[in-house]
N, C-alpha and C positions, 0 to 999 in steps of 0.2 A: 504494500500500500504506500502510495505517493500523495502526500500535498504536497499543492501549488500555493503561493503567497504573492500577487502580485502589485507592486505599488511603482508610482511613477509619474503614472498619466495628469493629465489636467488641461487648462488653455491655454494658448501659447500660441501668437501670431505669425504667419508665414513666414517663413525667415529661420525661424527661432529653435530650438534643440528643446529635449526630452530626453532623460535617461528614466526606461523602465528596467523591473527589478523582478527574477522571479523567486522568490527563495523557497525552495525546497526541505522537507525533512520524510522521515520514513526510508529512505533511499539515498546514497552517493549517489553524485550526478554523475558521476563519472562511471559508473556502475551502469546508467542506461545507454539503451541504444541510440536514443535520439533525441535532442530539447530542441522545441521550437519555439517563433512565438510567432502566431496569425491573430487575422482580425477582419472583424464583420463591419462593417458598415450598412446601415438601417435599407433594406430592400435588397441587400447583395449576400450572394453568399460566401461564406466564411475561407477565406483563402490565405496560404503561406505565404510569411514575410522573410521570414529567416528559422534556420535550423542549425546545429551544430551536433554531429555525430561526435559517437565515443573518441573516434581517432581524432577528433577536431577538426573534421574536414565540416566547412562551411557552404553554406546555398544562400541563396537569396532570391527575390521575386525581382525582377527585372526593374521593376515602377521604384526598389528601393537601392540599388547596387549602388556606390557611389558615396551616398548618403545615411544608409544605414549597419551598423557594425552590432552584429550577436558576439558574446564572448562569455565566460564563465569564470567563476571561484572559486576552489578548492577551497578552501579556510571559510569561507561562508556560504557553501553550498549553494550557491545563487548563480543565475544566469542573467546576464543585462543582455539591452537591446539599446544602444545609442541611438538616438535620432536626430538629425543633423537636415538644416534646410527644408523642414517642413512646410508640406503644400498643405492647402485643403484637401486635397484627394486622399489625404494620411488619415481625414478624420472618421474614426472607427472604435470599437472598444477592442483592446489587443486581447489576447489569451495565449498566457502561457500551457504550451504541452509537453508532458514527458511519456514517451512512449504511449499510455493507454487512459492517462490521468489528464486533464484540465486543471485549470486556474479556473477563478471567479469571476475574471476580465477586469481591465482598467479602462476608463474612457477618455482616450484622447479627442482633444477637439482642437483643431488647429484655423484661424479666423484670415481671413482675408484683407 
């Protein structure tokens, strides 16, 4: 059994950065196969932002390369998501995943 804890989100003007947080217990992170973090936005469905497997190999969604960095903590079992240059199209509530488990989502909203 995996919690997810995620904290971060909030408003933040085009332009402007976001670090979310996902902190994990029950399980090393490092122990699973995969953390991601996705996110819905209101009428769309629920699609990957970033992941990062056990070996630390990294993905990302196209609409974020550039711009957004997943990385992880050993010492606080937590996985961030930096967010750097945020559009409107970012605004969504994110959800951390670990393999089979969710997070409770955080809501970014990014204003124009």
């Amino acid at each position: 059994q995996v919690q997810l804890a995620e904290s971060g989100g909030g408003l933040v003007q085009a332009g402007g950065s976001l670090r979310l947080s996902c902190a994990a217990s029950g399980r090393n992170i490092f122990s699973l196969n995969n953390m991601g973090w996705y996110r819905q936005a209101p009428g769309k469905q629920r699609e990957l932002v970033a992941s990062i497997g056990r070996s630390g190999i990294r993905n990302y969604a196209d609409s974020v390369k550039g711009r957004f960095t997943i990385s992880r903590d050993a010492y606080r079992n937590t996985v961030y998501l930096q967010m750097n240059s945020l559009k409107p199209d970012d605004t969504a509530v994110y959800y951390c995943n670990a393999d089979n488990w969710w997070g409770q989502g955080t809501q970014v909203t990014v204003s124009s």
